[in-house]
Jmol script that loads the backbone (N, CA, C; Angstrom):
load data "model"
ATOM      1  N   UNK A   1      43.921 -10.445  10.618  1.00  0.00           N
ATOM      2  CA  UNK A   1      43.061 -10.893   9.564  1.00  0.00           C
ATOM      3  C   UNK A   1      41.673 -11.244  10.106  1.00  0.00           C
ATOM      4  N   UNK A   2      41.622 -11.918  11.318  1.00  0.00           N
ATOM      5  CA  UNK A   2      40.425 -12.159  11.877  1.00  0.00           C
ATOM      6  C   UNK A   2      39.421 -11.361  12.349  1.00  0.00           C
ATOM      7  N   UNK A   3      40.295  -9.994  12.806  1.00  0.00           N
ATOM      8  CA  UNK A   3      39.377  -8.579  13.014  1.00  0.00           C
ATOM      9  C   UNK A   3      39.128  -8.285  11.888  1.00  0.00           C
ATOM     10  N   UNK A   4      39.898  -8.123  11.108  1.00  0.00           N
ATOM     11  CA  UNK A   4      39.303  -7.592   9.708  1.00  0.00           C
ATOM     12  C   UNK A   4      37.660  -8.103   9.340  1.00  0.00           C
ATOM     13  N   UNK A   5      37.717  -9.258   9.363  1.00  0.00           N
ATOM     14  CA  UNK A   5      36.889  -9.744   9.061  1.00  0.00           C
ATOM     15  C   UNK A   5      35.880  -9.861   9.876  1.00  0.00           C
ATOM     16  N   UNK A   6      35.620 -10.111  10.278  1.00  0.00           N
ATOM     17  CA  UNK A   6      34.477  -9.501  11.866  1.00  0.00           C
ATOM     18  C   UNK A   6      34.180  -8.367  11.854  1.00  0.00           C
ATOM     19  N   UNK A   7      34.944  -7.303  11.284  1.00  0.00           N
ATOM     20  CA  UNK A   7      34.534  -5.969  11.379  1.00  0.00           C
ATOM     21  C   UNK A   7      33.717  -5.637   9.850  1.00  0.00           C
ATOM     22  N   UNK A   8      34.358  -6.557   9.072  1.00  0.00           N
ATOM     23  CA  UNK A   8      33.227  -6.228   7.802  1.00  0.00           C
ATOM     24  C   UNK A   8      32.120  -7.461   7.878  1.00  0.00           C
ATOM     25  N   UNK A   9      32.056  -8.149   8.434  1.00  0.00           N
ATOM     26  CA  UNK A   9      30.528  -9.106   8.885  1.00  0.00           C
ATOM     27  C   UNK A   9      29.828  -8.017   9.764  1.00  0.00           C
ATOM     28  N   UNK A  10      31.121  -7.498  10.553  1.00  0.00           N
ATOM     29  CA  UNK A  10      29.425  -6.530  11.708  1.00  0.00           C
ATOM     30  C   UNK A  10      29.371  -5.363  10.899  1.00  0.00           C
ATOM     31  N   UNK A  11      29.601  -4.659   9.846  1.00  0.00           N
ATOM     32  CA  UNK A  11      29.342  -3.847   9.124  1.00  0.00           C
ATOM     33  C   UNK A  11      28.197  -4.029   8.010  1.00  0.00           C
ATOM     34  N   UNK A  12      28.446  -5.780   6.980  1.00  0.00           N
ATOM     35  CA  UNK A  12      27.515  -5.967   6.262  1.00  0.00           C
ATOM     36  C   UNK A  12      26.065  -6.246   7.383  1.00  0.00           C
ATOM     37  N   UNK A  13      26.298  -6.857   8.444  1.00  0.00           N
ATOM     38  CA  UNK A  13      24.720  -6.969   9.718  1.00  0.00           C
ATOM     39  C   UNK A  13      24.383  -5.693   9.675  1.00  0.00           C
ATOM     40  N   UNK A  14      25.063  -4.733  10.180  1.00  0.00           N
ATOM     41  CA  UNK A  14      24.643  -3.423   9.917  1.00  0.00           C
ATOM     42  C   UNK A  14      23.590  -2.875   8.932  1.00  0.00           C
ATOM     43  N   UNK A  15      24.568  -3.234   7.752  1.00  0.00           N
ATOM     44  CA  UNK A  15      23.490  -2.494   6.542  1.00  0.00           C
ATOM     45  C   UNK A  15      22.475  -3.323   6.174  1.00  0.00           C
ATOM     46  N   UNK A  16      22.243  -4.671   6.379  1.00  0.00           N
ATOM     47  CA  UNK A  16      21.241  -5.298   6.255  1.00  0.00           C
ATOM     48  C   UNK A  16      19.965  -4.838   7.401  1.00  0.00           C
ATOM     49  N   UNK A  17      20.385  -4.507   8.608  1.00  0.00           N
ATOM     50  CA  UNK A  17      19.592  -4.408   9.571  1.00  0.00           C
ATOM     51  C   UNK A  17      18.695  -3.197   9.394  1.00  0.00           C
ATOM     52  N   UNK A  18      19.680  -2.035   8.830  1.00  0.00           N
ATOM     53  CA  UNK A  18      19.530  -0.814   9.246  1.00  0.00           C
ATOM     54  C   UNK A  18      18.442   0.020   7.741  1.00  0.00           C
ATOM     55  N   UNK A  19      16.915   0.069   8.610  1.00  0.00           N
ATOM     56  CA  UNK A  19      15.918  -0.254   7.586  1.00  0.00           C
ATOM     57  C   UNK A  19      16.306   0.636   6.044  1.00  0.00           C
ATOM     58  N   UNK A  20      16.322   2.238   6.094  1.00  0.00           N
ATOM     59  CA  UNK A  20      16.890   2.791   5.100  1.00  0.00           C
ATOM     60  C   UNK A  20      17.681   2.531   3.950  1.00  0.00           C
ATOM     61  N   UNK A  21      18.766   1.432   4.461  1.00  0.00           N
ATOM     62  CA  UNK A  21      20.198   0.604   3.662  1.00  0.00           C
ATOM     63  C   UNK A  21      19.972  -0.455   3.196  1.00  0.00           C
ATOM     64  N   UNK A  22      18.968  -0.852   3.725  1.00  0.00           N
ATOM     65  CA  UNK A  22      17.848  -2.762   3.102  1.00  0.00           C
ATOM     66  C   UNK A  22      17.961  -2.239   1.512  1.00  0.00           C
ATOM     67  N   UNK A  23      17.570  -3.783   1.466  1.00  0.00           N
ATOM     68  CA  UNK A  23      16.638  -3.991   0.067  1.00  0.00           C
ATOM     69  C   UNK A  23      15.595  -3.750   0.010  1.00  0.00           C
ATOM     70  N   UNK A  24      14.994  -3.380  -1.062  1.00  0.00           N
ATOM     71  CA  UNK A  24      13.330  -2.869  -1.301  1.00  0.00           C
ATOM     72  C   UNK A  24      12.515  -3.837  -0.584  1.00  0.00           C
ATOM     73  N   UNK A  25      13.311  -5.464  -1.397  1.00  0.00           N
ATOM     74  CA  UNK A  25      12.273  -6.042  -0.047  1.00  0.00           C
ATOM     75  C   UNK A  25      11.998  -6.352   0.851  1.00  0.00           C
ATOM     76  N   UNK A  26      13.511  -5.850   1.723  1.00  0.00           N
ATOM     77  CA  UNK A  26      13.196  -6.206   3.413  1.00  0.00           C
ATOM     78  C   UNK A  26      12.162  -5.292   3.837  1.00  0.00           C
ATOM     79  N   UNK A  27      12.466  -3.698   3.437  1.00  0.00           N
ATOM     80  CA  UNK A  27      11.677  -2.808   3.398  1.00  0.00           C
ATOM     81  C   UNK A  27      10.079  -3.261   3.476  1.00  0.00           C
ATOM     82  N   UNK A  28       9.833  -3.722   2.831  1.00  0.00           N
ATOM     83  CA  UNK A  28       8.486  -3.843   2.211  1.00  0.00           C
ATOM     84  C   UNK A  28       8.114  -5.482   3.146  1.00  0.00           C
ATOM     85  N   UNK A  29       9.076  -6.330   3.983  1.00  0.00           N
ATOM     86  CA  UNK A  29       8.604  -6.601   4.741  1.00  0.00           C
ATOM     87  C   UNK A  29       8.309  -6.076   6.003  1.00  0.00           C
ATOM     88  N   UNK A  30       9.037  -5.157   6.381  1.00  0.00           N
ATOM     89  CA  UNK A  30       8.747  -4.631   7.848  1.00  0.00           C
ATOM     90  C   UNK A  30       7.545  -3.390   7.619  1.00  0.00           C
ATOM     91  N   UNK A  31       7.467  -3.083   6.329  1.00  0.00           N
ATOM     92  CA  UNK A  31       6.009  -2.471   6.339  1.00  0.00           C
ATOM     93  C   UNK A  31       5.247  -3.098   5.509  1.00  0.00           C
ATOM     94  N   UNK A  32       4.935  -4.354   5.301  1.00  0.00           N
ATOM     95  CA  UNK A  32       3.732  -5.283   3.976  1.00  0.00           C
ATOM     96  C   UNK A  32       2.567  -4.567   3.637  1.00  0.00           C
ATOM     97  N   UNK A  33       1.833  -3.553   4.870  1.00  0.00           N
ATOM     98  CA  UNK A  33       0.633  -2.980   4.549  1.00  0.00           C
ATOM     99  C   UNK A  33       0.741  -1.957   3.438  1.00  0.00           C
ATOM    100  N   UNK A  34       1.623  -1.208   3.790  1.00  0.00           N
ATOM    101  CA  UNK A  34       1.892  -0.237   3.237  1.00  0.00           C
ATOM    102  C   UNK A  34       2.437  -0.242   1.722  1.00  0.00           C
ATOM    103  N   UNK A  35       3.521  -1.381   1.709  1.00  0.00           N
ATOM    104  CA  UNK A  35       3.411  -1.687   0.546  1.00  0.00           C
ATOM    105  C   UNK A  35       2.742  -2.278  -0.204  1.00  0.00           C
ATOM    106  N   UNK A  36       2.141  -2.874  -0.187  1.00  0.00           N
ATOM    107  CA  UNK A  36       1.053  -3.701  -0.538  1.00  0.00           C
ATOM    108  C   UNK A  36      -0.465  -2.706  -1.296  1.00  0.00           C
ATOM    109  N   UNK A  37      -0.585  -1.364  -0.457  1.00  0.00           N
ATOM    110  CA  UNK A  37      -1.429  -0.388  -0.813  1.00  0.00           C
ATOM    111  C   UNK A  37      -0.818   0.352  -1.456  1.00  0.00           C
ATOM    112  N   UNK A  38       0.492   0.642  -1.903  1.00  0.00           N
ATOM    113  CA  UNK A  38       1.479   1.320  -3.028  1.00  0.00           C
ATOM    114  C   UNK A  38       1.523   0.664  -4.070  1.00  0.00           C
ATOM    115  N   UNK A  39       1.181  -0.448  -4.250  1.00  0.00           N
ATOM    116  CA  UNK A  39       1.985  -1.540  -5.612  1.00  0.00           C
ATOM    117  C   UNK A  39       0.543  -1.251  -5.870  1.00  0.00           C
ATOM    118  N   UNK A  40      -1.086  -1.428  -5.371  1.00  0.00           N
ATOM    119  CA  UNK A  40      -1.968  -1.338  -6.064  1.00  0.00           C
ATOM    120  C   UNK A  40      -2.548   0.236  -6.229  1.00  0.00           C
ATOM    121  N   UNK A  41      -2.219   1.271  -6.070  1.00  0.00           N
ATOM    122  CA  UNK A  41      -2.592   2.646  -6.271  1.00  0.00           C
ATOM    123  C   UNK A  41      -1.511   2.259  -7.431  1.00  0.00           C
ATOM    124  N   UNK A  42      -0.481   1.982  -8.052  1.00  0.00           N
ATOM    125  CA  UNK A  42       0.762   2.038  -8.758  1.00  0.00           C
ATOM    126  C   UNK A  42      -0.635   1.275  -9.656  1.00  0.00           C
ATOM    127  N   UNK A  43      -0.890   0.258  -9.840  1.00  0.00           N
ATOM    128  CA  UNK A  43      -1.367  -0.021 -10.575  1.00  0.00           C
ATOM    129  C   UNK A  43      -2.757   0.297 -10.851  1.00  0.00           C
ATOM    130  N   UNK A  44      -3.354   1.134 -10.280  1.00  0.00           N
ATOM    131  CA  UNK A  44      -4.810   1.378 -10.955  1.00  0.00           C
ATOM    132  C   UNK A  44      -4.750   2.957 -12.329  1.00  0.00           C
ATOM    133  N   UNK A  45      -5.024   2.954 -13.011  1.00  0.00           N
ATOM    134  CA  UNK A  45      -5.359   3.921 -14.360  1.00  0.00           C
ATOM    135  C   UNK A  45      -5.516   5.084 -13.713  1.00  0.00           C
ATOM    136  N   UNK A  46      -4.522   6.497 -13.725  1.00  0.00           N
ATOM    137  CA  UNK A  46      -5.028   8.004 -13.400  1.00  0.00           C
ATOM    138  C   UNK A  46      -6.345   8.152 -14.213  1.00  0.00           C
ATOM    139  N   UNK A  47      -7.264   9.690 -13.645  1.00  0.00           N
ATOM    140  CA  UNK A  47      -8.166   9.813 -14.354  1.00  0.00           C
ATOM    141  C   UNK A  47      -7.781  10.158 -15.675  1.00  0.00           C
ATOM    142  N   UNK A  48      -6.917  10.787 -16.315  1.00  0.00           N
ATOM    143  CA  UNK A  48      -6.127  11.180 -17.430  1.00  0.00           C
ATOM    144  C   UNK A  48      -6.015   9.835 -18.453  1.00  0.00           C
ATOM    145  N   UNK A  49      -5.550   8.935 -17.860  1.00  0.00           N
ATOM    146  CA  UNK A  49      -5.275   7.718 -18.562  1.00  0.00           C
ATOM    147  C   UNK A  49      -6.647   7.450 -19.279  1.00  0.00           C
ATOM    148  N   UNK A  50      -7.825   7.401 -18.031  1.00  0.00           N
ATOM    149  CA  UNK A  50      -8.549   6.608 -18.508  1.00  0.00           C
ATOM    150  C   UNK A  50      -9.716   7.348 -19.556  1.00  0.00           C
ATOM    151  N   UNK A  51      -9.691   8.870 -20.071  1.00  0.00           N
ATOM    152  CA  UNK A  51     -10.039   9.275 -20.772  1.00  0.00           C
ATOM    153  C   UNK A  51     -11.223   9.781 -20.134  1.00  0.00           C
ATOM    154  N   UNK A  52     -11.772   9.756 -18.950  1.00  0.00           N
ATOM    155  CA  UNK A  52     -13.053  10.531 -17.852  1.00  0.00           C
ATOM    156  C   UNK A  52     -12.738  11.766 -17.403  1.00  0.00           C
ATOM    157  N   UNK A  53     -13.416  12.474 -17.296  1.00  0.00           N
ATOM    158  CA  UNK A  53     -13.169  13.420 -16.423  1.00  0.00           C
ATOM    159  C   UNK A  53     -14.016  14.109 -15.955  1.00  0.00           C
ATOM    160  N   UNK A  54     -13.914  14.470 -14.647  1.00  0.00           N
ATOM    161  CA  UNK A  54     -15.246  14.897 -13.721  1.00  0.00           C
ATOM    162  C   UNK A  54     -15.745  15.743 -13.937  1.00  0.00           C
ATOM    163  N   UNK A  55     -17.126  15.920 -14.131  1.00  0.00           N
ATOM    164  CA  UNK A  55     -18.016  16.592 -14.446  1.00  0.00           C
ATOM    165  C   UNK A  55     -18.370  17.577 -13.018  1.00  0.00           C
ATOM    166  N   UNK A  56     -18.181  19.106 -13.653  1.00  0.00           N
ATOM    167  CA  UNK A  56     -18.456  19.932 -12.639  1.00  0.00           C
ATOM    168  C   UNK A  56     -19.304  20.985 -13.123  1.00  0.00           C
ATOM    169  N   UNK A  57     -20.531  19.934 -13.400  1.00  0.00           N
ATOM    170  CA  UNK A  57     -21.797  21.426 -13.587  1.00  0.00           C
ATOM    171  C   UNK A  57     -21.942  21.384 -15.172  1.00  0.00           C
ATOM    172  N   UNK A  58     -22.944  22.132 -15.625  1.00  0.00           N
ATOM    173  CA  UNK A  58     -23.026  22.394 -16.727  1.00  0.00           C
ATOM    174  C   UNK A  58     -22.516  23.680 -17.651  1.00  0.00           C
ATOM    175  N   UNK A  59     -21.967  23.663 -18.725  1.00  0.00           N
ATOM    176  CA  UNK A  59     -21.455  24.460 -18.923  1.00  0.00           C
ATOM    177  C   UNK A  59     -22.425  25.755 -19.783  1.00  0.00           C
ATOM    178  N   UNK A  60     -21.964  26.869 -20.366  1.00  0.00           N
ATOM    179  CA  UNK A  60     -22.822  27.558 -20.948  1.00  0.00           C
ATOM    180  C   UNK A  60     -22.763  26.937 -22.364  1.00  0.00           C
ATOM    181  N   UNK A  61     -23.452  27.207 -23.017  1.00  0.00           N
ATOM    182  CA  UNK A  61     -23.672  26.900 -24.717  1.00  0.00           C
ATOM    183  C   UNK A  61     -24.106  25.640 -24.904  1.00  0.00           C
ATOM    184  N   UNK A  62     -23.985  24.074 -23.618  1.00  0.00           N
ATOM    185  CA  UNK A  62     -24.530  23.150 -24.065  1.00  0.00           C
ATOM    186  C   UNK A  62     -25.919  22.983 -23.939  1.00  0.00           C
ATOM    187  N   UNK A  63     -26.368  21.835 -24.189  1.00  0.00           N
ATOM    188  CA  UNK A  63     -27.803  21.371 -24.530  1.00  0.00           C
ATOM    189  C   UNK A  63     -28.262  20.566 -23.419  1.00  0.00           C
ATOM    190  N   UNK A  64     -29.145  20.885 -21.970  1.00  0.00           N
ATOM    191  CA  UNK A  64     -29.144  20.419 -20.939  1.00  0.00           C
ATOM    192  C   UNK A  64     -30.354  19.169 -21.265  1.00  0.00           C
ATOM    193  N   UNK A  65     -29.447  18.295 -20.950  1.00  0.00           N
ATOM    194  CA  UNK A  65     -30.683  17.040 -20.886  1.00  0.00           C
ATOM    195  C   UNK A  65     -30.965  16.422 -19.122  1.00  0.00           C
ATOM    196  N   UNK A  66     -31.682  16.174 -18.959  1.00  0.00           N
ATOM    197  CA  UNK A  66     -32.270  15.685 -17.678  1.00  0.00           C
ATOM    198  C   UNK A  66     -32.210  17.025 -16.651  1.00  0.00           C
ATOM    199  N   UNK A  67     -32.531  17.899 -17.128  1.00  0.00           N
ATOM    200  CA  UNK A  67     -32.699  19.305 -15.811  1.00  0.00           C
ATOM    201  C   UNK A  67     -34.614  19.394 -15.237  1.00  0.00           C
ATOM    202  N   UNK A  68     -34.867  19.580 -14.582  1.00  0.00           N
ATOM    203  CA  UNK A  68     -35.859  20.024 -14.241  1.00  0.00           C
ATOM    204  C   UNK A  68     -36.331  21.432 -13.810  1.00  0.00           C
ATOM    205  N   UNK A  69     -37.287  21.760 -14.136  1.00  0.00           N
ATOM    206  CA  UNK A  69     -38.171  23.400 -13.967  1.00  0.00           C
ATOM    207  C   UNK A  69     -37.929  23.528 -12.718  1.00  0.00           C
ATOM    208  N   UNK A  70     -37.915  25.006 -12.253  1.00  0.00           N
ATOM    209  CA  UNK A  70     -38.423  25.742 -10.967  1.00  0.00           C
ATOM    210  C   UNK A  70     -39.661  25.320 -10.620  1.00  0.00           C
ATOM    211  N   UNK A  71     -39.679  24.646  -9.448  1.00  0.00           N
ATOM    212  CA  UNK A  71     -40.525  24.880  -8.538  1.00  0.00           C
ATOM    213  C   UNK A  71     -41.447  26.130  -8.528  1.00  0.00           C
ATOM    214  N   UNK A  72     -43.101  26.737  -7.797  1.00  0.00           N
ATOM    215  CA  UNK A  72     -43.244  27.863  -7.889  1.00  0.00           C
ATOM    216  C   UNK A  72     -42.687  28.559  -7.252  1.00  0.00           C
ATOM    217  N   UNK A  73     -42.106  28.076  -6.078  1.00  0.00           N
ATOM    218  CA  UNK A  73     -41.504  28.651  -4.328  1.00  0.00           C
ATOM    219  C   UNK A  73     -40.265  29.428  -5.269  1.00  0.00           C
ATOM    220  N   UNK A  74     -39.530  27.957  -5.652  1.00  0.00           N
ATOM    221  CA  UNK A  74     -38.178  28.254  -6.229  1.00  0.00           C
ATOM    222  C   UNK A  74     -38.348  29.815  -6.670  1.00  0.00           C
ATOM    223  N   UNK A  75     -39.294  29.568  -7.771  1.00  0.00           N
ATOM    224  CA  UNK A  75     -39.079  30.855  -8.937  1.00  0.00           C
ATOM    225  C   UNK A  75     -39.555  32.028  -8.349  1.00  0.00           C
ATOM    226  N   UNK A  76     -40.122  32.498  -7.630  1.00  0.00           N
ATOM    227  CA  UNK A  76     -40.304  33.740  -6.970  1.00  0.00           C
ATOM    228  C   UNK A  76     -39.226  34.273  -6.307  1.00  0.00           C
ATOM    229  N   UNK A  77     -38.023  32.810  -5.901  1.00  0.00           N
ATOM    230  CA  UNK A  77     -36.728  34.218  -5.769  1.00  0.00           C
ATOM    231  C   UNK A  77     -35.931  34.694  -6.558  1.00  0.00           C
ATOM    232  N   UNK A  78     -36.506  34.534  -7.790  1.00  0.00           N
ATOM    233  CA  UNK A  78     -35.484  35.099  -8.616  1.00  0.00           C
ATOM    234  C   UNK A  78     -36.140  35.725  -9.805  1.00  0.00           C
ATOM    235  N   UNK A  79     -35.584  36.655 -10.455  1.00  0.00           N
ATOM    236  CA  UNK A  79     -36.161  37.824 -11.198  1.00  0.00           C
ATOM    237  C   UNK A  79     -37.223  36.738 -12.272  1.00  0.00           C
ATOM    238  N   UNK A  80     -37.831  37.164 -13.048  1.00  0.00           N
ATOM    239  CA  UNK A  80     -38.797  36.722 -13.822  1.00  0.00           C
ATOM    240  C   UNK A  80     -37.412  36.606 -15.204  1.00  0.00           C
ATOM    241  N   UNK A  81     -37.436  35.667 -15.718  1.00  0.00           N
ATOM    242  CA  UNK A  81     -37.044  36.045 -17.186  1.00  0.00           C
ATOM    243  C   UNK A  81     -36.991  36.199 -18.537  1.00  0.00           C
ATOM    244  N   UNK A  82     -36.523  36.620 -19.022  1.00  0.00           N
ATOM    245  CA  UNK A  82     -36.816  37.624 -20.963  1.00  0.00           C
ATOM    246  C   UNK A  82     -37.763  36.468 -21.663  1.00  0.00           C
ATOM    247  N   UNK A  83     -38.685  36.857 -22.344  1.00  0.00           N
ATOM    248  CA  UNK A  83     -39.043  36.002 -23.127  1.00  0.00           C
ATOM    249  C   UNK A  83     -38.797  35.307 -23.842  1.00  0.00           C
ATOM    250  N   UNK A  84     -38.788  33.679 -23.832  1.00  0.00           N
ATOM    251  CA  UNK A  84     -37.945  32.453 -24.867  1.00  0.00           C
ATOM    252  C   UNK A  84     -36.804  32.016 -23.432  1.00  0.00           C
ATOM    253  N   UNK A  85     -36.722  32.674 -22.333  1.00  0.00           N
ATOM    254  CA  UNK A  85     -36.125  32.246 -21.754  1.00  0.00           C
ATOM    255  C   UNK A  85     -36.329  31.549 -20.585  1.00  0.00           C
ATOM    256  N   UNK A  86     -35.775  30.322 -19.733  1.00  0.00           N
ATOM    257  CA  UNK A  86     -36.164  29.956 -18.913  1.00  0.00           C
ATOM    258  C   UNK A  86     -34.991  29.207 -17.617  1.00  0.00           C
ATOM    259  N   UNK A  87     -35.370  29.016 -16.087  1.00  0.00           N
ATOM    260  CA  UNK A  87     -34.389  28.539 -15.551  1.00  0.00           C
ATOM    261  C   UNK A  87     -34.884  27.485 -15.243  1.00  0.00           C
ATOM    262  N   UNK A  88     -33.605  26.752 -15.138  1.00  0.00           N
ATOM    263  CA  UNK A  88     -33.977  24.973 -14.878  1.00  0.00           C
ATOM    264  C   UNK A  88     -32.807  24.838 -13.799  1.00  0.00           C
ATOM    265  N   UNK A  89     -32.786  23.907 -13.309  1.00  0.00           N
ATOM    266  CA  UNK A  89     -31.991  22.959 -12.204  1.00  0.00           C
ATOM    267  C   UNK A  89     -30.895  21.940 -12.765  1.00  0.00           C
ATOM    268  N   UNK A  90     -30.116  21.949 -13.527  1.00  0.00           N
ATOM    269  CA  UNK A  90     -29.014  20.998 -13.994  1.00  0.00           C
ATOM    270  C   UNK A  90     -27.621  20.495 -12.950  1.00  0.00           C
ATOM    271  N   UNK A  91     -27.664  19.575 -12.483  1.00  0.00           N
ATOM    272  CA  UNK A  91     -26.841  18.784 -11.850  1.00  0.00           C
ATOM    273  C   UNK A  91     -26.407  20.047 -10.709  1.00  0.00           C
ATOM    274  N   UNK A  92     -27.684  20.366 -10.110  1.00  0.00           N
ATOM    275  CA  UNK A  92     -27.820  20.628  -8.556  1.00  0.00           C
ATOM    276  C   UNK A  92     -27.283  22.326  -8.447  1.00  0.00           C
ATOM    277  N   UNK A  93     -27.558  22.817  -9.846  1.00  0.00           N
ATOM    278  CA  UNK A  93     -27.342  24.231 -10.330  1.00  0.00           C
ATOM    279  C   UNK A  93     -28.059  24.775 -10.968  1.00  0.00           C
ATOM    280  N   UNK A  94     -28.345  26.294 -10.561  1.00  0.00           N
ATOM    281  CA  UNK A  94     -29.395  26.495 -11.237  1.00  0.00           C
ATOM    282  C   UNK A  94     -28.878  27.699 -12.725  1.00  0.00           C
ATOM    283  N   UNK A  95     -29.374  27.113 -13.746  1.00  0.00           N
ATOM    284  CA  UNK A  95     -29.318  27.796 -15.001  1.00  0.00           C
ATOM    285  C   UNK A  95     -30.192  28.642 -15.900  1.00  0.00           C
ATOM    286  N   UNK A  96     -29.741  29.624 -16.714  1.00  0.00           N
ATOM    287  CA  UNK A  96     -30.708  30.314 -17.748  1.00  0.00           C
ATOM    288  C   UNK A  96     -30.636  29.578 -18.741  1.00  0.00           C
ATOM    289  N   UNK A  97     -31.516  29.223 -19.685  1.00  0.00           N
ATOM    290  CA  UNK A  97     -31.497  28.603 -20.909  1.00  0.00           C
ATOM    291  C   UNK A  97     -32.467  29.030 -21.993  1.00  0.00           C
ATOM    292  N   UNK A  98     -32.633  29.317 -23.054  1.00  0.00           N
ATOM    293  CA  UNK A  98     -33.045  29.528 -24.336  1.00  0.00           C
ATOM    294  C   UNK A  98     -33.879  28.455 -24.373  1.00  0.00           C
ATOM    295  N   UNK A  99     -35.323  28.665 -23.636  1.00  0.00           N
ATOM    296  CA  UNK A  99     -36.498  27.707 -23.517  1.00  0.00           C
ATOM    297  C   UNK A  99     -36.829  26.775 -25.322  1.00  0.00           C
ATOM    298  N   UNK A 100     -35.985  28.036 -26.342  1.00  0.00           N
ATOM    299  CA  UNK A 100     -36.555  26.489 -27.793  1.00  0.00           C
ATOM    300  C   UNK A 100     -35.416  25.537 -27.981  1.00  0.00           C
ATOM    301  N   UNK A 101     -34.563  26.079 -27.570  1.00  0.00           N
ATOM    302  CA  UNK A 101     -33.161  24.953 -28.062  1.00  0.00           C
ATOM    303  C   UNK A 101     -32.818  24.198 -26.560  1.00  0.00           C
ATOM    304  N   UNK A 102     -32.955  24.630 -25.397  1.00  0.00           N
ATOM    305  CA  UNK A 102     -32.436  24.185 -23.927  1.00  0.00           C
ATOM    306  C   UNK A 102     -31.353  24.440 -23.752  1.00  0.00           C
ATOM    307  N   UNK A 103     -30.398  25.235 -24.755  1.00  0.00           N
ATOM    308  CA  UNK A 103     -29.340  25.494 -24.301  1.00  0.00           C
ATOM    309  C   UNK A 103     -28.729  26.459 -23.569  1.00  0.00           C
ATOM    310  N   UNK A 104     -27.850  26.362 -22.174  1.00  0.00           N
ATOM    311  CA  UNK A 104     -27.351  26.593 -21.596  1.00  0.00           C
ATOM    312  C   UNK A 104     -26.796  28.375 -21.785  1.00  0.00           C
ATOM    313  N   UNK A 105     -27.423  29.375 -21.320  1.00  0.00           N
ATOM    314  CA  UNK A 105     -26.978  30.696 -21.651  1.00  0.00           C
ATOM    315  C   UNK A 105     -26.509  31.097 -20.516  1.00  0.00           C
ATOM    316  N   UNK A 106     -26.642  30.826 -19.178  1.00  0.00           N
ATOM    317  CA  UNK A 106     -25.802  31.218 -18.343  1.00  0.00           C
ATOM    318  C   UNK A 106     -26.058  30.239 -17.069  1.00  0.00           C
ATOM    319  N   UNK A 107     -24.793  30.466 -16.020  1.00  0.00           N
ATOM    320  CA  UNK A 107     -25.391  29.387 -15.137  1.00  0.00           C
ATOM    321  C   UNK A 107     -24.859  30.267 -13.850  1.00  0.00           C
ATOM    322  N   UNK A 108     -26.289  30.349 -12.893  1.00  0.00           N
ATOM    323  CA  UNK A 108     -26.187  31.465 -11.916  1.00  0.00           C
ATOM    324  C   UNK A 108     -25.334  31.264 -10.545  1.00  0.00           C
ATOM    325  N   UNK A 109     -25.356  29.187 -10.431  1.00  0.00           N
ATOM    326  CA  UNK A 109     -25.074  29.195  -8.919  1.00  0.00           C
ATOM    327  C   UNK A 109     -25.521  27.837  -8.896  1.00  0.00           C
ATOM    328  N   UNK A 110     -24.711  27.405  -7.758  1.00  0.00           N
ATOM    329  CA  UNK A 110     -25.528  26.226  -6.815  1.00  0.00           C
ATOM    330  C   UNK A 110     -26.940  26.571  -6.244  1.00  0.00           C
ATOM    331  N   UNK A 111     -27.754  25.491  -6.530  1.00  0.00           N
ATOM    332  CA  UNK A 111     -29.193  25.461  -6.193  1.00  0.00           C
ATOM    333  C   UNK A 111     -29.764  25.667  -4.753  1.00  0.00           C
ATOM    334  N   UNK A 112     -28.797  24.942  -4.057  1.00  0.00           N
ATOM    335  CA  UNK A 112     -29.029  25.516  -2.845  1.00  0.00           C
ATOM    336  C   UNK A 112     -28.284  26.747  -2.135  1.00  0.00           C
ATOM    337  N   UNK A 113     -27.689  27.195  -2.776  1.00  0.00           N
ATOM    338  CA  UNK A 113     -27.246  28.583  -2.756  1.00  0.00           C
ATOM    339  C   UNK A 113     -27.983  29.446  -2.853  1.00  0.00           C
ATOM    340  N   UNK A 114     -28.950  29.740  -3.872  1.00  0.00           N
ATOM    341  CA  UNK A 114     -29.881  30.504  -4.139  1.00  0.00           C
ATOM    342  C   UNK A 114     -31.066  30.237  -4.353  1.00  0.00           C
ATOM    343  N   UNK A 115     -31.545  29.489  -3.511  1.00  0.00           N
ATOM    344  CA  UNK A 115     -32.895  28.703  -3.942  1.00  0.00           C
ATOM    345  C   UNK A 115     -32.976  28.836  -2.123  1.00  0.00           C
ATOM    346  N   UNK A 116     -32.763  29.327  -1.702  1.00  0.00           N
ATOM    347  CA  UNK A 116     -32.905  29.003  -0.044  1.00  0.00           C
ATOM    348  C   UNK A 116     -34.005  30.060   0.535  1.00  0.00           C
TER     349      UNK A 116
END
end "model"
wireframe off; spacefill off
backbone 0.3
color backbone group
């Protein structure tokens, strides 16, 4: 009876010890950093949640606000264009746009891509 019992005390030491077989929170004491940077990524809002979403460039058909003109340097590398039409610089890209409305008719490239 006395082995018995000794053998399931050094069995429950065992699984207490043996980090995998712990409780979440022994776990989470022998690594605190780590958990500690899981419980708060767990709690901050995906971008999805929070209804944002990253803006990559301008698209065609919208209405570019805050773009700026070609440079003269700029505009000599690139073809002249159609009349009513013009290229501007929108969030570090360069675009064609319909010089009466500003809207967005095509968008050629990164600015320093082709502006070099």
């Amino acid at each position: 009876m006395k082995k018995a019992m000794i053998l399931v005390a050094l069995t429950l030491l065992n699984l207490a010890t043996t980090p995998g077989l712990a409780e979440p929170a022994a776990r989470c004491e022998q690594a605190a950093q780590r958990c500690v940077l899981k419980a708060e990524a767990a709690k901050r809002p995906a971008v999805s949640d929070t209804g944002e979403q990253p803006r990559k460039g301008p698209k065609v058909g919208e209405v570019t606000h805050g773009s700026r003109s070609l440079r003269t340097a700029e505009a000599r590398k690139l073809a002249r264009p159609a009349t009513g039409r013009a290229y501007r610089v929108v969030e570090e890209r360069v675009v064609l746009v319909d010089a009466g409305t500003m809207k967005v008719l095509q968008v050629l490239g990164l600015a320093s891509d082709i502006l070099r």
